[in-house]
N, C-alpha and C positions, 0 to 999 in steps of 0.2 A: 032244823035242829037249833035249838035257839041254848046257845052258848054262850057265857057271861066270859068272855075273856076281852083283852086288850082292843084295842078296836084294830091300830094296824097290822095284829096278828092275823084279822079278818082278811084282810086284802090278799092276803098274799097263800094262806091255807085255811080261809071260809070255804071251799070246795069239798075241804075232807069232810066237815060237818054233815052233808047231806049224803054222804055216800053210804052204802048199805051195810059196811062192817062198823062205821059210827054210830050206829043206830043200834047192832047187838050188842056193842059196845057199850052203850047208855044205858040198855037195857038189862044187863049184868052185874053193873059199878051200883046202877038202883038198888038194884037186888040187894046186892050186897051191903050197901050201906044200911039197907032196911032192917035186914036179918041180923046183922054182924056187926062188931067194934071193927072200922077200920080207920086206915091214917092214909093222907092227911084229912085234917078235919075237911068236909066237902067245898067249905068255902074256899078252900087254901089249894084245891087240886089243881088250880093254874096261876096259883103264884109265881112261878119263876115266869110265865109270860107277860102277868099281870104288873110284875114290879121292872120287866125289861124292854119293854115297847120295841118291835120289830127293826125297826129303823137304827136304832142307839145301842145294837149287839156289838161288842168289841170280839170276846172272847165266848167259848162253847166249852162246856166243862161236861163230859155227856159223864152218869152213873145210872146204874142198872135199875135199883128198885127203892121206892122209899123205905124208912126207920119201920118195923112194925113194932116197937117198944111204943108201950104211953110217953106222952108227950115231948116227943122227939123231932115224928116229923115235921114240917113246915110247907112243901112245896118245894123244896130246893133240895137238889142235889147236897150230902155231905152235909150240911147245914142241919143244928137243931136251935130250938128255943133258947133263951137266954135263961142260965140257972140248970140248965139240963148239963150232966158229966157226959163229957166229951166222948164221942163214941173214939175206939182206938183207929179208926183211919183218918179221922177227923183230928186226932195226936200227932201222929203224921203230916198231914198236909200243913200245921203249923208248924213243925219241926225243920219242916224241909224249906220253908219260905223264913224262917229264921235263919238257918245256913245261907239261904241261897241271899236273901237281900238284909239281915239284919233285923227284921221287925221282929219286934217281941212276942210269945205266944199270950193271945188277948183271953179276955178275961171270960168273954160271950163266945160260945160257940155257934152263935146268928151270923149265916152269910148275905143277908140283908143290906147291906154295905156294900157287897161283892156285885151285887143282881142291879141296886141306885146305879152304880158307875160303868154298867151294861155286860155284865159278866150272866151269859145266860145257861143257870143250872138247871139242867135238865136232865132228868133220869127218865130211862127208854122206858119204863113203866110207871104210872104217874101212882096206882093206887097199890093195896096193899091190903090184908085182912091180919087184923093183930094175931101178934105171936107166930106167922105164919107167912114166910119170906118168899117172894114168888108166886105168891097165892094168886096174882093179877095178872100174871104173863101169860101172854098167845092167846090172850084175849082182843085185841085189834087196838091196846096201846102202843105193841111197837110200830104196828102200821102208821099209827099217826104220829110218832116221833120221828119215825123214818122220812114222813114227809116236809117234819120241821126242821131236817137235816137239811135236807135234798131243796128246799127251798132258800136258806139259806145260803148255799153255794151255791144256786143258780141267779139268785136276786142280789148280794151283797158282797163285795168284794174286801181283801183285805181283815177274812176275820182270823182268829188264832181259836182252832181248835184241839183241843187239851183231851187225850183218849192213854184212860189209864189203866193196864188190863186190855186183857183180849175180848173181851164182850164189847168197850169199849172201841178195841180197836179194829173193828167189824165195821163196824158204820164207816172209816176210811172210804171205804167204796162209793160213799154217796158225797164225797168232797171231794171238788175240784180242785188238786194242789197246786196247778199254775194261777189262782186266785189268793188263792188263802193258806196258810201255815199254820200246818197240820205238827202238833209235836205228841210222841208214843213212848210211854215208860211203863214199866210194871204198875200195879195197881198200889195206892198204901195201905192196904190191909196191911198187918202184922202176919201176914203168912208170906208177904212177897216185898216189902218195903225194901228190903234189905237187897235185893235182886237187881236193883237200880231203879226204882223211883226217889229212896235218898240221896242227891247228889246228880237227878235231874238237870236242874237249873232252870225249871219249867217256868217259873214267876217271869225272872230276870228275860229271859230270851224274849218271853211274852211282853213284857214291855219294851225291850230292846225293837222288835220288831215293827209294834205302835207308833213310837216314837220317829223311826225310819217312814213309815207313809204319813204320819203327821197328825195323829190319833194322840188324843192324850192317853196316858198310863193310867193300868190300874194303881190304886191306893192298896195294895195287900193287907 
């Protein structure tokens, strides 16, 4: 299966490509692309691997499904285009990293910056059919997300995984906690922000934690 992604992404989960639910896998997202408006644009379906090279992960920020609004999604988790209004958990996640470290809530709502400094967003379903949330799941991308967990934890140490929400905090079971530092809050949706992911201190910890094995910090 000839896959346009990162190349050290190859090394370590080029196995999933040939396996046989990658392939109806392929053969579906086809489909679908063909038939249907979907997001992210095809080029962009492995951006968050394409902009974070295997190697230079600091941080795992997992979310469920891309934006199916126009032009929203990008390939990244939480992240839209620059000039798009800010989806409400995306208000959120700047609100709370404003409390939490001071940083002003920025102007773009591009996490492109976030993905440079090896913050890999990844949502357990990559694709999406507009207007139509879900529309891509238990199709064999959580298989292959679940194996860029699980590789992850078994090839690099030291990283800080961020599971926000119980969907998110499902995947736990594929990270090794005597490695890496795993931190669990409610999700920011405005249905659950309020429940304790305001007041996390998820950023802050996140680089505290960096700093301590000697990783530089993210730039929030």
């Amino acid at each position: 299966m000839n896959v346009k992604i990162e190349e050290s992404w190859k090394q370590h989960i080029g196995s999933e490509f040939d396996k046989p639910y990658f392939a109806s896998l392929t053969d579906f997202v086809h489909g679908e692309y063909r038939n249907h408006t979907c997001y992210p644009p095809a080029k962009l379906v492995f951006n968050a691997f394409n902009l974070c090279p295997f190697d230079r992960v600091k941080v795992v920020i997992i979310g469920q499904d891309p934006y199916h609004e126009p032009g929203q999604a990008q390939g990244l988790c939480f992240s839209v285009n620059d000039g798009v209004e800010f989806p409400p958990s995306l208000i959120n996640i700047f609100k709370e990293i404003e409390s939490d470290i001071g940083t002003p809530v920025p102007k773009s709502g591009s996490l492109v910056r976030w993905a440079q400094q090896g913050v890999l967003l990844l949502n357990a379903t990559l694709t999406v059919r507009e207007h139509f949330a879900g529309s891509h799941q238990r199709r064999g991308w959580e298989e292959f997300t679940d194996a860029v967990i699980s590789a992850l934890s078994r090839d690099r140490e030291h990283l800080v995984f961020i599971l926000w929400g119980s969907y998110a905090q499902s995947k736990a079971a594929l990270i090794d906690g005597t490695k890496h530092y795993i931190l669990k809050s409610p999700h920011p949706s405005p249905l659950s922000a309020h429940r304790g992911f305001f007041g996390n201190h998820h950023f802050s910890l996140t680089n505290s934690y960096l700093k301590q094995n000697g990783i530089e910090p993210i730039n929030w």
